[in-house]
N, C-alpha and C positions, 0 to 999 in steps of 0.2 A: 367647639374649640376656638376659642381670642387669636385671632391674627397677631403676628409681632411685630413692633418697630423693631431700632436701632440693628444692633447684628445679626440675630437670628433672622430679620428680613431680609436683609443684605446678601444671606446668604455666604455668611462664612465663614468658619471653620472654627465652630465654639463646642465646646464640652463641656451638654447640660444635659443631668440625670432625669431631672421632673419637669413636667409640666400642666398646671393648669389644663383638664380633659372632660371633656360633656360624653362623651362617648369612645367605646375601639372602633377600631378599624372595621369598617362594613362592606364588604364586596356587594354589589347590585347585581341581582339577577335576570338578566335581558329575556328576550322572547324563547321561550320554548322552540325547540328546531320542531316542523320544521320552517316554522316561522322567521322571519330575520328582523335583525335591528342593524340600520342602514347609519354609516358615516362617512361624511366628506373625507374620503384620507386619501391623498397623493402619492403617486412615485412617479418620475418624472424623467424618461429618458430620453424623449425628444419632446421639443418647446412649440415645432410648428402647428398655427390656428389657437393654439392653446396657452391660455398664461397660467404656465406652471413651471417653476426651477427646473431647469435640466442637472441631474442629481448624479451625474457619471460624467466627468471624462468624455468632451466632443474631438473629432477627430479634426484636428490643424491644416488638413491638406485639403478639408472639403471646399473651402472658398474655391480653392485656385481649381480643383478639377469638376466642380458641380458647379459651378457659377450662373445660374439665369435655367437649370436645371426644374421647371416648377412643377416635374411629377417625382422627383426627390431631391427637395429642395434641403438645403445647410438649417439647423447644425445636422450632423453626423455622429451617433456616438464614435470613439473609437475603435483602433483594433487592442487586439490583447487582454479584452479585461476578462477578469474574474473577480464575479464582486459577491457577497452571502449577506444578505439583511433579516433581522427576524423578526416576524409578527407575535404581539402575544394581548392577553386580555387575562379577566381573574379565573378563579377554579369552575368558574359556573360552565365558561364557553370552551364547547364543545365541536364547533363548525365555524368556518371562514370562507369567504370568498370574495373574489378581488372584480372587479368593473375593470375590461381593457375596453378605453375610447379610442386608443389606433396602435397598430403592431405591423411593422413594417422591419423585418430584419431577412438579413442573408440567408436562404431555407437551406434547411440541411447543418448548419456551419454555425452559427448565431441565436441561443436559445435562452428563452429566460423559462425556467425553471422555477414551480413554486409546489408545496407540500408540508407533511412536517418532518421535522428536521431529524437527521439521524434513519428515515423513512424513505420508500417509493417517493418520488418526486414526478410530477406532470409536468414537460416539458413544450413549450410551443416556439415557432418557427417560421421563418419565411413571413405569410397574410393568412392566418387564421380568423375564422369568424369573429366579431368583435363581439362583446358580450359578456356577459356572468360564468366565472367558472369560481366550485368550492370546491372544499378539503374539507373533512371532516380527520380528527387528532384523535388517537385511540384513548389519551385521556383526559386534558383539556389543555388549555393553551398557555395555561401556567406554567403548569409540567412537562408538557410536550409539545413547545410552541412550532408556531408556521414557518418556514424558512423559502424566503426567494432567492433565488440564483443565476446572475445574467453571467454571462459567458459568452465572447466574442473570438473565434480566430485570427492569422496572421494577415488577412488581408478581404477585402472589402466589406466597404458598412455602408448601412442606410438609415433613415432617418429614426428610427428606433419603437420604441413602446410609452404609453401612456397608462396609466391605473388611475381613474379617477375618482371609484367609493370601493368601501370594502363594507360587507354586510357580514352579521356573528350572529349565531344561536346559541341558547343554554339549555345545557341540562340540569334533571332537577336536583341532582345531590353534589353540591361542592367539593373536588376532587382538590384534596392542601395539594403542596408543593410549591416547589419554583422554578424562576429560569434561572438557568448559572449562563454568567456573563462572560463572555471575551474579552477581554479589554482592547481600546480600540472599535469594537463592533456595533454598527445601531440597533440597538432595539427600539421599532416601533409598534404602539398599540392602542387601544381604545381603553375609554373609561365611561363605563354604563352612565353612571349620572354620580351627582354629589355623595359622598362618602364610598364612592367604590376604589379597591383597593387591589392594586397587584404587583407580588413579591417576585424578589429576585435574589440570588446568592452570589458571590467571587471571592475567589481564593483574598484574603489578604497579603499583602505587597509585605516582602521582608528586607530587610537590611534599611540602608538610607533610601527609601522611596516613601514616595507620599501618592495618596488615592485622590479621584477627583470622582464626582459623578454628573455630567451636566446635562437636564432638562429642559423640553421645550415641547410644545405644542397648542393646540387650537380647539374654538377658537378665542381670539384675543379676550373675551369677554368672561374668560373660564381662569379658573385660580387652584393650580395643582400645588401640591406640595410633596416633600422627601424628606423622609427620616432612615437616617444606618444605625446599625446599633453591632458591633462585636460579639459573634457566635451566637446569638439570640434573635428570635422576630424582633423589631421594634413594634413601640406600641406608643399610641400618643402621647402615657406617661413613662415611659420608658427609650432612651434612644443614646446615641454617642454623637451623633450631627445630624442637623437636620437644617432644611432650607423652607422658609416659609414665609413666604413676599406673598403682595397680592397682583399677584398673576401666575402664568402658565411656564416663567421662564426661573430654575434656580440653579445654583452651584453648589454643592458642599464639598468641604475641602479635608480630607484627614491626613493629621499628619503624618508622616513614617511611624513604627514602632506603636501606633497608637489601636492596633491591636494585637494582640499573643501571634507569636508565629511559629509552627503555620495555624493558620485561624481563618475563620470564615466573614464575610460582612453579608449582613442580611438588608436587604436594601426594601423599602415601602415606597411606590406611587401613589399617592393617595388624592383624589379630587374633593379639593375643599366647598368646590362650588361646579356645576356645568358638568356635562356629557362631552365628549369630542375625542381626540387621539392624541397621542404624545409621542417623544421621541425621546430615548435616554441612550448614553454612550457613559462607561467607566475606561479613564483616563490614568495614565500613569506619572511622574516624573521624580526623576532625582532631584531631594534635597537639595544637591549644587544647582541646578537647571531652575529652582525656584528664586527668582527676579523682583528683587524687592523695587526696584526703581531702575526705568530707564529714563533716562537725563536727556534731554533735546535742548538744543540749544539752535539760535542762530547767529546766522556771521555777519549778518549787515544790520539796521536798525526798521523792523519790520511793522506793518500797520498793524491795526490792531484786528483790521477785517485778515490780514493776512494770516496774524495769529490764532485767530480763529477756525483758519481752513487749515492751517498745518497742525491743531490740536484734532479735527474730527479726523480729520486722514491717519495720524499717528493710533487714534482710538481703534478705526475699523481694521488700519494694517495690521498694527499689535493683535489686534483680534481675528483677523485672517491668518497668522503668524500662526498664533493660538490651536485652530484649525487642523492647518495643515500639517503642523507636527504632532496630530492627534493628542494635544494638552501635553504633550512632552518638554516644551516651554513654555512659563508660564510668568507672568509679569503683572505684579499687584499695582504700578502706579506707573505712570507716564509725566515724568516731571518737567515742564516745558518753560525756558526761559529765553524772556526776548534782550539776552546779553549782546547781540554784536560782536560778539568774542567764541569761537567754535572751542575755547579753551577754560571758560568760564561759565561754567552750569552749576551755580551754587559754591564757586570757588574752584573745581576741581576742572577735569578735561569732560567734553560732554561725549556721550556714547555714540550721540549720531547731531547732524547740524543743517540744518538748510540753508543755502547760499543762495545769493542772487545770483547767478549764472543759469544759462541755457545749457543743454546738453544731457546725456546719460548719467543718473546716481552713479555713486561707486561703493562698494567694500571691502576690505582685504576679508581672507578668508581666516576668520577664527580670532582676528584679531584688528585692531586699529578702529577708527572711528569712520562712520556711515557721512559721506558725503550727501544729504538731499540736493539734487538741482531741479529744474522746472518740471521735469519731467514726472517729480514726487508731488509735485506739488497738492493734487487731488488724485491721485493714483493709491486705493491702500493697498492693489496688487505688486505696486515697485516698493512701497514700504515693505511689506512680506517679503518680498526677495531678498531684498537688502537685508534685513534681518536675517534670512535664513545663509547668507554668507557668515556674517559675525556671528551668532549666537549660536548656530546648526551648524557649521565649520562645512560650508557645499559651497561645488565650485558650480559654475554656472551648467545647464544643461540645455542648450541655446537649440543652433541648428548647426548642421554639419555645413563643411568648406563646397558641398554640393546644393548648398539652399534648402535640403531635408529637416523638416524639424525629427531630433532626438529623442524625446519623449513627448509623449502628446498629454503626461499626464502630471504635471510637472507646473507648480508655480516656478521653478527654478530655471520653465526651459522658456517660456514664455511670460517675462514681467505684469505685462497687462491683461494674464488669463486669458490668451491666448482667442478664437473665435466665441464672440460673447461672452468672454472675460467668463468664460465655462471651468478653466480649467486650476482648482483650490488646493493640489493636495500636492506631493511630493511620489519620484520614481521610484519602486522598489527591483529590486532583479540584484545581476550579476556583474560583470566585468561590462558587457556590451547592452545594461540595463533586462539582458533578458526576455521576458515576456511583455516587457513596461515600453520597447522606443517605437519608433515606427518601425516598419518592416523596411523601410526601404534606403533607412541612413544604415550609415556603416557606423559600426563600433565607437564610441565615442573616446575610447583612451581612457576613463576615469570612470570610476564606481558609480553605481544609481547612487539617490541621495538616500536613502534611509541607509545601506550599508554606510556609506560617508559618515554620517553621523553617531551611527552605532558605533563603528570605529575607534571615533573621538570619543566618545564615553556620553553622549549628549542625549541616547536616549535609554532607557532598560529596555525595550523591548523592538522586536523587527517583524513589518507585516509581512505575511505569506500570502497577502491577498490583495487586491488593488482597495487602495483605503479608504474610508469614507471622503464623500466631496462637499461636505457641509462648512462653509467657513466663517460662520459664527457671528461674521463681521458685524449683522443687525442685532445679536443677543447682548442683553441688557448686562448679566452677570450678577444681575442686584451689584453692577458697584464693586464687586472683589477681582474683577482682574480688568487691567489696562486699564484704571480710572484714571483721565486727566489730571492734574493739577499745576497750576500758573502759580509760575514766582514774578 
């Protein structure tokens, strides 16, 4: 199959029936169990000795109470979460099992959980041996994929869990099927080697929404691709979108309406090239909530080194923005003009402006124009903030009048992501945030922010679970969301 240029590399949101095809779709058949085939794959809930993302929610109060602590040293994940992630591979594998390099959690109270999903789940705790532990999937992992489940209570944490490889076996008759998606949810998995292929299904989105699907994984030297197709497998010559760049990162974008409702999307990973893991999450947003241009402007007459730092920082915050409201806002261009005028971005008012001043950005909430001050200046965590005031209509979710921070899990309570800038996604809960603030602030007065937003009409949907913490900031997009552009 011919690599593409122009859109279809780009990754975005084209509606092409045929294409140019050397072969289908071929899933790879890894080792017979009970042999394994070994891959570097990640899950990352504590950072210490280890360079690896911390992938959840650290807990905010570990500086101040663990401080010079060096047999449970920061970060900390937090309290409260409940998080479900799922493992998957093609109809071949049969067997999974995860490498923990350190597990350090509250015994009894604090459990990460993994199995298959819907199934008995093995549950560990406390400092269990480190080591190789598998699952075996009564069909395969297509069908009946793996599902991890960390789970933390109201109050003390330690320095968390590590996964460093995950190892797969197959068996020998290909068991069809798929995984049906969550939206919102990651699915991660492996892919045997070039042309290996694994299918996914989700309800299609009705009314004014529109579907996202965004890919990524490793490593860098590997070239996956996506094709959706409405109520049908896709197949190389057959599809309704499809994202096919040369590398491991793509977007496809469908519009609302753009299949029968109710109706199915049938989603392909397919490895164009290389063996390794990937990562897919399907995203929602309202037609209104799709952002054809945000307008930046500034108010004094700024260098051009400067213009250049507040175009990357606008990129990565839009795209941490991106992130944290689980593709629920979503912004095709970043239009950046060095007007001297916060009133003049292509004639019109600009949405947001950078000043020469010292001091804290500001935003009204839902409305008015984004002050940047110094503070933005290379911060794309106070860019995301400030965005999630105007565009997410949230009020800030800080620390209480008692120095407690409020949620710990919250770009909104902590501008700068809070200890190591860990902290990418938004609070879910109730009135007093729920399951989502610290245990130890009181009530904060005002909604978590996903209820906040749902409210407003700003997102279709509301998590029930602590939400992913991926924020996208370094994903390329092929180009279709948050692309700069200088006037």
């Amino acid at each position: 199959m011919p690599k593409w240029g122009g859109a279809a590399a780009a990754g975005i949101a084209l509606m092409i029936m045929t294409q140019t095809a050397t072969a289908d779709f071929s899933p790879v058949q890894c080792a017979p169990c009970p042999s394994q085939t070994s891959f570097a794959w990640t899950y990352g809930l504590r950072a210490a000795g280890l360079q690896i993302p911390i992938e959840l929610p650290t807990d905010l109060t570990c500086p101040f109470f663990f401080a010079g602590n060096q047999t449970n040293p920061c970060p900390h994940y937090a309290n409260n979460l409940d998080h479900d992630r799922y493992f998957v591979a093609n109809g071949y594998a049969k067997q999974f099992a995860f490498h923990f390099a350190q597990f350090d959690t509250e015994a009894g109270f604090d459990t990460f959980s993994f199995g298959e999903s819907g199934g008995a789940l093995t549950s560990l705790s406390g400092s269990p041996h480190l080591g190789w532990y598998s699952t075996t999937v009564s069909q395969a992992l297509q069908s009946t994929p793996g599902v991890t489940r960390f789970h933390t209570d109201d109050s003390v944490t330690y320095a968390g869990v590590t996964v460093d490889q995950v190892e797969v076996c197959c068996q020998s008759t290909y068991q069809s099927g798929e995984v049906y998606m969550v939206p919102s949810t990651r699915y991660s998995g492996v892919l045997m080697g070039t042309s290996d292929t694994v299918y996914f299904k989700t309800a299609a989105s009705c009314g004014a929404i529109d579907d996202t699907w965004t890919l990524w994984g490793g490593p860098a030297t590997n070239d996956y691709d996506i094709y959706v197709r409405c109520n049908s497998y896709p197949t190389p010559t057959q599809y309704d979108w499809y994202g096919t760049s040369s590398d491991t990162q793509e977007l496809v974008h469908a519009y609302a309406a753009s299949c029968t409702c109710p109706g199915t999307w049938y989603v392909a990973v397919q490895s164009y090239s290389g063996s390794g893991t990937f990562n897919l999450v399907h995203q929602q947003h309202y037609a209104s909530e799709h952002h054809w241009n945000l307008r930046v402007g500034t108010g004094f007459n700024a260098t051009s080194t400067q213009i250049s730092q507040f175009s990357q920082t606008m990129l990565q915050g839009c795209r941490h923005f991106f992130g944290a409201t689980e593709g629920s806002q979503y912004f095709n261009n970043i239009d950046v003009w060095n007007s001297a005028n916060c009133n003049n971005c292509g004639g019109v008012p600009c949405d947001a402006c950078f000043l020469n001043e010292t001091g804290s950005s500001t935003s009204s909430v839902c409305s008015g124009m984004i002050n940047f001050r110094d503070d933005a200046y290379s911060s794309p965590e106070v860019v995301s903030h400030e965005l999630g005031h105007k565009f997410f209509c949230l009020a800030d979710e800080y620390v209480s009048e008692s120095g407690l921070i409020q949620c710990g899990h919250s770009t909104m309570a902590q501008p700068n992501g809070g200890y190591l800038g860990a902290n990418k996604n938004l609070c879910y809960g109730t009135a007093d945030h729920g399951k989502d603030r610290d245990p130890s602030a009181p009530p904060p007065g005002v909604y978590a922010a996903w209820t906040q937003a749902y409210a407003a009409g700003k997102t279709p949907f509301f998590p029930l679970q602590t939400p992913d913490n991926y924020d996208y900031r370094n994903h390329d997009f092929n180009s279709a969301v948050c692309t700069v552009v200088l006037h």
